[in-house]
N, C-alpha and C positions, 0 to 999 in steps of 0.2 A: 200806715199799718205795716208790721213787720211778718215777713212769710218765715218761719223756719228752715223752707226745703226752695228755696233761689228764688221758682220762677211762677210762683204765684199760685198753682193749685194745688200743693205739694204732695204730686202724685206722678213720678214720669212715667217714660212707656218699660221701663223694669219693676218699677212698681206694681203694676196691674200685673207683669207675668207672674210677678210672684204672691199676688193676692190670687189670681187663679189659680195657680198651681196649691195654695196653700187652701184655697176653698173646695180642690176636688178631693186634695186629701184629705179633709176634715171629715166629708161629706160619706169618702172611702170606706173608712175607718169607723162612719157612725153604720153604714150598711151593716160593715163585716159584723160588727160587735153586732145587732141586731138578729143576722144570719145566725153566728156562734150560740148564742143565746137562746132560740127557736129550736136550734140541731139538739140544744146542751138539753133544756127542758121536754121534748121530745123524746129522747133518750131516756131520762130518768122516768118516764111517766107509760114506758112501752111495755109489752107485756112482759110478765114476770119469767124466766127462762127456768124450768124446773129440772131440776137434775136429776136425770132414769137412771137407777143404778141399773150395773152389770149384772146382768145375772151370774150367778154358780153357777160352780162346776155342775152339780146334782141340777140343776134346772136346765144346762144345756145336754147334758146326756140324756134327761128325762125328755128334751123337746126332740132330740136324735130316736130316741127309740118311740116318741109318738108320731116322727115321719115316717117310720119305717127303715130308717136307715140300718139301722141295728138292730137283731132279734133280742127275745128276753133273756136268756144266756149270757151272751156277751153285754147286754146290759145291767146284770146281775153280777156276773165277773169288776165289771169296771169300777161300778159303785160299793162293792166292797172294797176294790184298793181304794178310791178316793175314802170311804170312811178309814181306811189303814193309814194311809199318807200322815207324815208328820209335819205339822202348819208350821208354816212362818212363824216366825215374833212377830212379823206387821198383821197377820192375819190375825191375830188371838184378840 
């Protein structure tokens, strides 16, 4: 009977390193994708992130003069320039 690889179990000792080496990578790679996969669905299935708008101008001057920070004068002053104020084009 005829061996293809010389010496009869056609396996030397570079063989096996490289069937280890090529068995921990396999084994690596099947983790990581695993891992990635768990992170990836996780991810998509986590709670939904809602987005708070900013408040306005009028609701933070309104929250300034419900701290007391500013009397009603000067909060009355303010809030007619902010209705005076000419808006942006991004605001409109």
């Amino acid at each position: 009977m005829m061996f293809w690889y010389g010496n009869g179990n056609g396996v030397d000792g570079w063989g096996y390193v490289l069937m280890t080496v090529g068995m921990v990578l396999f084994w690596g790679v099947v983790i990581f994708g695993v891992i990635a996969l768990v992170r990836y669905t996780a991810r998509r299935q986590g709670p939904a992130q809602t987005h708070v708008p900013s408040p306005t101008p009028q609701q933070l001057l309104a929250e300034r003069f419900a701290r007391g920070e500013i009397d009603e004068h000067e909060y009355r002053i303010r809030l007619d320039v902010l209705h005076q104020a000419p808006r942006s084009p991004a605001a409109q």
